[in-house]
ROPA-317788 format. One record per residue (C-alpha): residue in one letter; z, y, x. Coordinates in nm, 4 decimals. Layout:
BEGIN
  type        zz        yy        xx
     A         Z         Y         X
...
This chain:
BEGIN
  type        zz        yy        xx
     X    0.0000    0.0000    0.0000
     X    0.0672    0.2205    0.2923
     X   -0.2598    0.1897    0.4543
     X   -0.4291    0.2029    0.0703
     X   -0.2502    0.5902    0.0488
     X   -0.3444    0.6940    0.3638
     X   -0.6729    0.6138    0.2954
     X   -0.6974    0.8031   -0.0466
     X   -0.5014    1.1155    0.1440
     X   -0.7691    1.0720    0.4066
     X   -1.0425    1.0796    0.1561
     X   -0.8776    1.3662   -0.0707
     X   -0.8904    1.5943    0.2806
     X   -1.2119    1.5020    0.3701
     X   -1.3642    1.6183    0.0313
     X   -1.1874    1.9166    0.0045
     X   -1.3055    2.0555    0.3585
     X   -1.6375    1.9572    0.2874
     X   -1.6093    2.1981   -0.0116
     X   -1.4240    2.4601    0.1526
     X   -1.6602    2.4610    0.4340
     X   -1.9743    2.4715    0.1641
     X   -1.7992    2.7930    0.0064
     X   -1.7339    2.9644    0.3805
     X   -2.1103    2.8894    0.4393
     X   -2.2132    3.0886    0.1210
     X   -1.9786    3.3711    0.1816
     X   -2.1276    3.3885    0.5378
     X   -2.5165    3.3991    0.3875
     X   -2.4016    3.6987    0.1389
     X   -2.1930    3.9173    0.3807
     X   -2.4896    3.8388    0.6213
     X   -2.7221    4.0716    0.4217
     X   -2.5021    4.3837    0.5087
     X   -2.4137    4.3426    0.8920
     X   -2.4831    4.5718    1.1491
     X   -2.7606    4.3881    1.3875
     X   -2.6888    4.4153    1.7488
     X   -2.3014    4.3757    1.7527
     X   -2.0384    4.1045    1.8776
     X   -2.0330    3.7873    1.7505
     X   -1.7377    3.5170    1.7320
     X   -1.8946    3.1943    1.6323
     X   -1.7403    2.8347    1.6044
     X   -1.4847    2.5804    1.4378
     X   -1.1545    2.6609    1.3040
     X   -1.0101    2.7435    1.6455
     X   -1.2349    3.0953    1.6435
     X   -1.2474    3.1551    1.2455
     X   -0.8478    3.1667    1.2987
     X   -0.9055    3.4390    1.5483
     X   -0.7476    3.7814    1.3879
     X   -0.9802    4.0192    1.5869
     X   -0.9735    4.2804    1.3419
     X   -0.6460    4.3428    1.3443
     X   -0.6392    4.2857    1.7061
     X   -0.8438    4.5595    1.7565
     X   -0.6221    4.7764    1.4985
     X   -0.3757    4.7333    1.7539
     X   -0.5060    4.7942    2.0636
     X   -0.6873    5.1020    1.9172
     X   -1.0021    4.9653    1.9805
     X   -1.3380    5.0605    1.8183
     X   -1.5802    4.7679    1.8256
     X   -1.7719    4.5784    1.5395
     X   -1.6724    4.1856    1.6228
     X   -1.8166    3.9973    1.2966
     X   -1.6464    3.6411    1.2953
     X   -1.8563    3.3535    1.1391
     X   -1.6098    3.0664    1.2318
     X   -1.5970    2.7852    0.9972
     X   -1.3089    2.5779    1.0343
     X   -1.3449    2.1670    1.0902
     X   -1.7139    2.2351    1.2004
     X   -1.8430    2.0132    1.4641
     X   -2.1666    2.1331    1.7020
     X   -2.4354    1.9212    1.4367
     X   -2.2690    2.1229    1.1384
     X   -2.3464    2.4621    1.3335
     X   -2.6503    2.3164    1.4263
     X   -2.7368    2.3295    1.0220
     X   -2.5779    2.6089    0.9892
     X   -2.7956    2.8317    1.2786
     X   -2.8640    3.1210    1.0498
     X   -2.5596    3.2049    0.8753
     X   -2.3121    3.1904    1.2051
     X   -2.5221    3.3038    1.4605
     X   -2.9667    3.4147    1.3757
     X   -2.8632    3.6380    1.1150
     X   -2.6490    3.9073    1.2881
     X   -2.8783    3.9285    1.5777
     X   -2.5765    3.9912    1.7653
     X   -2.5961    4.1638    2.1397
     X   -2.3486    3.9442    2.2509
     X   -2.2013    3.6090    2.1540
     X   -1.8194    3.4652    2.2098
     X   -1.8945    3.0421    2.1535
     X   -1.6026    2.8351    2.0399
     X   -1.7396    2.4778    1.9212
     X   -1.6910    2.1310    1.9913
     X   -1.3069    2.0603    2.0152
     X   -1.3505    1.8059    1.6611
     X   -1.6836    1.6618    1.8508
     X   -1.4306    1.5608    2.1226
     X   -1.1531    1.4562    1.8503
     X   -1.3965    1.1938    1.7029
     X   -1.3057    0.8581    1.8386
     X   -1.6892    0.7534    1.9355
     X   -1.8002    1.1077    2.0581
     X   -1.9757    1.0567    2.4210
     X   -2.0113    1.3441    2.6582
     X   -2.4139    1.2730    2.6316
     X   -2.3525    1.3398    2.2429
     X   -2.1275    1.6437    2.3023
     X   -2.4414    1.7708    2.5978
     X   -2.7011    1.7019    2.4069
     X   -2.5684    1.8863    2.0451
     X   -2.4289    2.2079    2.2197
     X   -2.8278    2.2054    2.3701
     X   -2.9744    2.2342    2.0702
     X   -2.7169    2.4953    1.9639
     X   -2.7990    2.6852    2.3085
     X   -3.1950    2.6354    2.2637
     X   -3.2406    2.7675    1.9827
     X   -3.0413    3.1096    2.0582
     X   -3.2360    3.1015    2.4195
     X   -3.5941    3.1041    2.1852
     X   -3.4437    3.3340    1.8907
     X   -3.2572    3.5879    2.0768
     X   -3.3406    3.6294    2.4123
     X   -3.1813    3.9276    2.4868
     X   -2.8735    3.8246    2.3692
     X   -2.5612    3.7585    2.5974
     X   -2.3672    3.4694    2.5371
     X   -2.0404    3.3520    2.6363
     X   -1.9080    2.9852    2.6203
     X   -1.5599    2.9739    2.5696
     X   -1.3239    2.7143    2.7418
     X   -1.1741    2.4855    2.4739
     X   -0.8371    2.5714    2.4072
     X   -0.5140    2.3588    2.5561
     X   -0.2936    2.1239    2.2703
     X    0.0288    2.0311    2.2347
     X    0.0744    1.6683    2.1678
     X    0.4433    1.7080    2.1293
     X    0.4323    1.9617    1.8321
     X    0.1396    1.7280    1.6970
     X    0.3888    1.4359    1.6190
     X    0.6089    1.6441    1.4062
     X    0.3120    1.7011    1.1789
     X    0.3506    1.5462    0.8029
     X   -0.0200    1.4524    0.8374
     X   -0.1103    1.0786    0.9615
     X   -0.2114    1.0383    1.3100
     X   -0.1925    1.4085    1.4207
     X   -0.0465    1.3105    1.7158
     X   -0.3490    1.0948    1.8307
     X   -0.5959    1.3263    1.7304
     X   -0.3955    1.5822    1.9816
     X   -0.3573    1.2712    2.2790
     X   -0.8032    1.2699    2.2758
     X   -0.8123    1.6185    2.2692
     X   -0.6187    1.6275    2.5580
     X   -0.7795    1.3642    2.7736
     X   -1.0976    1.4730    2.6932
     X   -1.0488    1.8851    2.8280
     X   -1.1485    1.8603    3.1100
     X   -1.4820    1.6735    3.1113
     X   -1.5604    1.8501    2.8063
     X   -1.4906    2.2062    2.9861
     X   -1.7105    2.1019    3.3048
     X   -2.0166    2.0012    3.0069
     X   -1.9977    2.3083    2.9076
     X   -1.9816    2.5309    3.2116
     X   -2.2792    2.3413    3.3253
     X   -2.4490    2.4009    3.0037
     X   -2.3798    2.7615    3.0825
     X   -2.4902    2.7584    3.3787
     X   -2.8514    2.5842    3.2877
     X   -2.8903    2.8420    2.9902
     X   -2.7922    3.1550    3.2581
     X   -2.5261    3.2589    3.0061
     X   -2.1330    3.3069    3.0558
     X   -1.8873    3.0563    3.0561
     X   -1.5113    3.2282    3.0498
     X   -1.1612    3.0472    3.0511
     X   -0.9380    3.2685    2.8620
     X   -0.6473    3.0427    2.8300
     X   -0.4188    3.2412    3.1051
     X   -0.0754    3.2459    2.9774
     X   -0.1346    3.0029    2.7098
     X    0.0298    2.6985    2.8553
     X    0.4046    2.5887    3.0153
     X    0.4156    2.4221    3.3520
     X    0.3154    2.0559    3.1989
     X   -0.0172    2.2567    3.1212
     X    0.0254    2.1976    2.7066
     X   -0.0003    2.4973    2.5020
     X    0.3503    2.6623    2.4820
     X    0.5609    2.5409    2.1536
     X    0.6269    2.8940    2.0844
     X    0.1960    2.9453    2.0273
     X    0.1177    2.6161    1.8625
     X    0.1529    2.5600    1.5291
     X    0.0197    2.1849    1.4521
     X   -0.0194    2.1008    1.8588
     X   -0.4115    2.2409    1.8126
     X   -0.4269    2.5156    1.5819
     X   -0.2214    2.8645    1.7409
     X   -0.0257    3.1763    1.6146
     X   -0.1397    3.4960    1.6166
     X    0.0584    3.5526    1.9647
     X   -0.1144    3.2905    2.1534
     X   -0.4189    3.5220    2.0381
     X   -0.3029    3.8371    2.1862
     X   -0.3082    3.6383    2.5168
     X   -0.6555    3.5260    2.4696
     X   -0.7627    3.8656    2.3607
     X   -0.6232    4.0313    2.6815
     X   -0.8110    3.7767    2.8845
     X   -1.1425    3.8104    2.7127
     X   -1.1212    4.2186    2.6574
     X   -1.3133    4.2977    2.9554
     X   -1.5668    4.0695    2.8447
     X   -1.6720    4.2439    2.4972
């Protein structure tokens, strides 16, 4: 009976992001007709849509148009479908990348999988918007620990793969960078205690992060936008 309820829970999530990613998707196409072409763009999973740059900015008195078309529980084939509405559209002059960290949470996911989607992704804005400077951000550090206090089943293993899989995934994708002549920044600095997981005090389900553990990105990446 245990496995049969975690199972229906399992199913009962996965529907319900699938709509809640179809609405964000929508949103995105209608606020896409009013944009400002040739600003900064934050693109990616749930890792940059979670990213309060506005009122970052607010803050640091800042005057910059940052549009944020993060979608959260995306993986690089969803954004790959999804070309126009977070990225074509805005004809940004300069992109902030933040996709791939649930590629490398699925169980099967190869680094040739992981390579070869983030291509595609990096192709098309190479032939679409050449003049465009893009930046591919360093996947962000977990917390395994604060993982296995989560409610949710198997939170804790999700965060262990994460994990393991950093730092080949971060060396794909500085190479990617690196093929494509674009940027690839690590703006974790700060985020992390001496055993290198993200700080307890910044984590709030051992992958997802408070608003603090933002301001230390931001001040990292500032000089960048």
């Amino acid at each position: 009976m245990a496995e049969e309820s975690k199972n229906v829970f399992s199913e009962f999530i996965g529907d319900f992001m699938k709509r809640e990613k179809a609405d964000k998707l929508e949103r995105y196409r209608h606020l896409n007709k009013f944009v400002k072409k040739g600003q900064i763009l934050f693109t990616g999973s749930s890792l940059m849509e979670q990213f309060p740059i506005q009122e970052i900015l607010l803050n640091h008195g800042m005057n910059l148009t940052i549009y944020n078309r993060g979608i959260g529980g995306y993986t690089i084939p969803e954004m790959l479908d999804a070309m126009n509405e977070q990225i074509l559209d805005l004809e940004p002059s300069k992109i902030f990348i933040n996709i791939g960290t649930n590629d490398i949470s699925i169980p099967d996911e190869t680094k040739e999988k992981l390579i070869s989607d983030y291509r595609q992704v990096l192709t098309q804005i190479k032939e679409k918007l050449p003049e465009t400077v893009v930046y591919l951000m360093a996947y962000y550090p977990v917390n395994e620990t604060v993982a296995a206090k989560m409610p949710w089943p198997d939170a804790d293993k999700a965060a262990i793969l994460r994990r393991e899989r950093l730092p080949e995934a971060n060396a794909a994708v500085k190479a990617l960078a690196e093929e494509f002549c674009y940027n690839y920044i690590d703006v974790n600095e700060g985020l992390t205690g001496p055993d290198g997981k993200t700080k307890e005090e910044f984590s709030i389900d051992g992958i997802h992060m408070w608003s603090d553990a933002y301001e230390v990105v931001f001040e990292n990446m500032k000089k960048y936008l």
